[in-house]
N, C-alpha and C positions, 0 to 999 in steps of 0.2 A: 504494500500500500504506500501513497505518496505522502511525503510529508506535506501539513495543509497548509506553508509556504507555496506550495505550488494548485494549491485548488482555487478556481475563480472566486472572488468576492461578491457573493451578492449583495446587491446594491436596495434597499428595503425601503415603499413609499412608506408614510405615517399614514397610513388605512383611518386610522382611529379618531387622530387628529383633525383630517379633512372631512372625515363622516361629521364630525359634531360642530364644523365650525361652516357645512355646507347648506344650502337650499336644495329640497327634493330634485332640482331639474342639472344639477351639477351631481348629485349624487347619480343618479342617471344616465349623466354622460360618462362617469367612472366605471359604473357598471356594465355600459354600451362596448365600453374598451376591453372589458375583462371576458365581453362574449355571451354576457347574460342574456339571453332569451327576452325580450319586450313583455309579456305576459309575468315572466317575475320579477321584471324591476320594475313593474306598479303597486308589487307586494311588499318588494326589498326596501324602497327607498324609507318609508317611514318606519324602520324599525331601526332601533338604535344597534350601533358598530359591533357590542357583543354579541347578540343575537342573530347576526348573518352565521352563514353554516361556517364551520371549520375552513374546509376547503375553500372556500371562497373569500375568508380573509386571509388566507396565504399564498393563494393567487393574486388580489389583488396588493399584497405588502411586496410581493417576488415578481411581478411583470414587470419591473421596466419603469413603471408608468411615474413620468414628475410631474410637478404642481404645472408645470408651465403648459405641461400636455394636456389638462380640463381647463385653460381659457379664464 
């Protein structure tokens, strides 16, 4: 196995952060990015950041995605 000097750095949005300082239609647009189906982000957005499934806050904390990318 490699020493984790050489394993890439994931790079982690604040999911939690921007869930509770966002408006429903910005939450929306994070979730659009992460591939959520339209049908559950009318269910997702008003639920607060703990209560999204597992998988789904560590998709959206590990994609990639910066503040500058939801506008």
């Amino acid at each position: 196995m490699k020493s984790s000097k050489y394993l890439p750095k994931i790079g982690t949005f604040d999911g939690a952060g921007f869930w509770k300082n966002a408006y429903a239609h910005q939450r929306g647009n994070l979730l659009r990015l992460v591939k959520v189906p339209d049908d559950q982000i009318k269910v997702l957005v008003d639920k607060a950041y703990h209560e999204l499934p597992p998988p789904l806050r560590y998709e959206i904390e590990t994609s990639g995605i910066k503040q500058k990318d939801l506008g």
